[in-house]
C-alpha positions as CSV (number, residue, x, y, z in Angstrom):
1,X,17.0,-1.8,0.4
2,X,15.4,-0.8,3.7
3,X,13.2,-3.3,6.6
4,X,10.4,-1.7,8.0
5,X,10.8,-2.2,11.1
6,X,7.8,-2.3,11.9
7,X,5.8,-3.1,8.8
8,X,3.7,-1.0,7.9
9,X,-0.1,-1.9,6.9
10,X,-1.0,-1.3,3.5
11,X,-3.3,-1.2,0.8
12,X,-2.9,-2.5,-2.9
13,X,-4.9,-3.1,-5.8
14,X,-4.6,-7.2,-4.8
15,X,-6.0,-6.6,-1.0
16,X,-4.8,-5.4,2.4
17,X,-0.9,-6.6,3.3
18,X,2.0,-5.7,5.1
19,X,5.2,-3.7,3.5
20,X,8.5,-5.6,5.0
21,X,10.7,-3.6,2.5
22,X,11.4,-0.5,0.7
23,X,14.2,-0.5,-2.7
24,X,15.6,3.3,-3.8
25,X,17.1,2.6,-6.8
26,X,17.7,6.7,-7.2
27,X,16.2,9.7,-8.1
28,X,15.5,8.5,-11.9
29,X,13.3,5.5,-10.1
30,X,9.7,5.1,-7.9
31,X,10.0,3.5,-4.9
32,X,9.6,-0.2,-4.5
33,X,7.6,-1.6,-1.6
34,X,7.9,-5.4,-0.8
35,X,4.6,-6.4,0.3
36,X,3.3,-9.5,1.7
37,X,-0.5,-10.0,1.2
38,X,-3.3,-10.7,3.8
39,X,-5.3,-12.9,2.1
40,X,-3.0,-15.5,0.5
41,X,0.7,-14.6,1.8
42,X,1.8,-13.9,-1.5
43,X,4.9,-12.0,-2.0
44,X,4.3,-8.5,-4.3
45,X,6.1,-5.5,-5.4
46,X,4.5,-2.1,-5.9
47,X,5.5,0.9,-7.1
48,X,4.6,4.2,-5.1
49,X,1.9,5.4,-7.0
50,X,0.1,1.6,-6.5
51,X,-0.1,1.6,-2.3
52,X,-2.2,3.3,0.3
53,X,-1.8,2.8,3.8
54,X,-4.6,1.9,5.7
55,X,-7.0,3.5,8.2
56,X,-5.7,4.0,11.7
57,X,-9.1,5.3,14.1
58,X,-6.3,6.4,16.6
59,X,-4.4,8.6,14.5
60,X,-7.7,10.0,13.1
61,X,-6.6,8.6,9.3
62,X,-10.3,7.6,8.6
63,X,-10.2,8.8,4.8
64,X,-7.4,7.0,2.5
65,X,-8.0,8.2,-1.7
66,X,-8.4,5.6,-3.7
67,X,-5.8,4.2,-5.7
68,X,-5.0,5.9,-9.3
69,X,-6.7,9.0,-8.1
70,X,-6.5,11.9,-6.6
71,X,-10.2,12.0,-4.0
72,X,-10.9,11.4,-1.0
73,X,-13.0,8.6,-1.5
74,X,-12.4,5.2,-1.3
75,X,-13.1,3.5,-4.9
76,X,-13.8,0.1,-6.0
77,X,-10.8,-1.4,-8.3
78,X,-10.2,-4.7,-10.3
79,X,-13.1,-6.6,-7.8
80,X,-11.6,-5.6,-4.7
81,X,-12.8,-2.7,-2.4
82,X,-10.4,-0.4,-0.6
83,X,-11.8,-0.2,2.7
């Protein structure tokens, strides 16, 4: 288990929140990320595959791909937009 230190700002398909953690079980495994959400605090764990970081003007990262696919776009999913 590693802390991100700092924690990193991330998208997910519940909303935007914050990943405190990261668990590498091995090779065999995805990654883990412990997230903690904006919008209600709640505690979450997501797989690789289910994050995105979010946009950062300053590092010109203005584009994120939706989650699930492989675009440039930023998609709609399960009611919540990935902005």
């Amino acid at each position: 288990m590693i802390q991100l230190n700092p924690q990193i700002p991330v998208i997910t398909p519940k909303g935007n929140g914050w990943a405190f953690f990261l668990i590498d079980r091995s090779q065999e495994h995805d990654l883990e990320w412990i997230v903690f959400l904006d919008s209600s605090g709640e505690c979450w764990t997501f797989k690789n595959s289910d994050i995105r970081i979010q946009k950062n003007y300053t590092l010109h990262r203005e584009t994120i791909s939706g989650i699930g696919t492989c675009t440039t776009s930023i998609q709609q999913k399960n009611g919540n937009q990935f902005t």
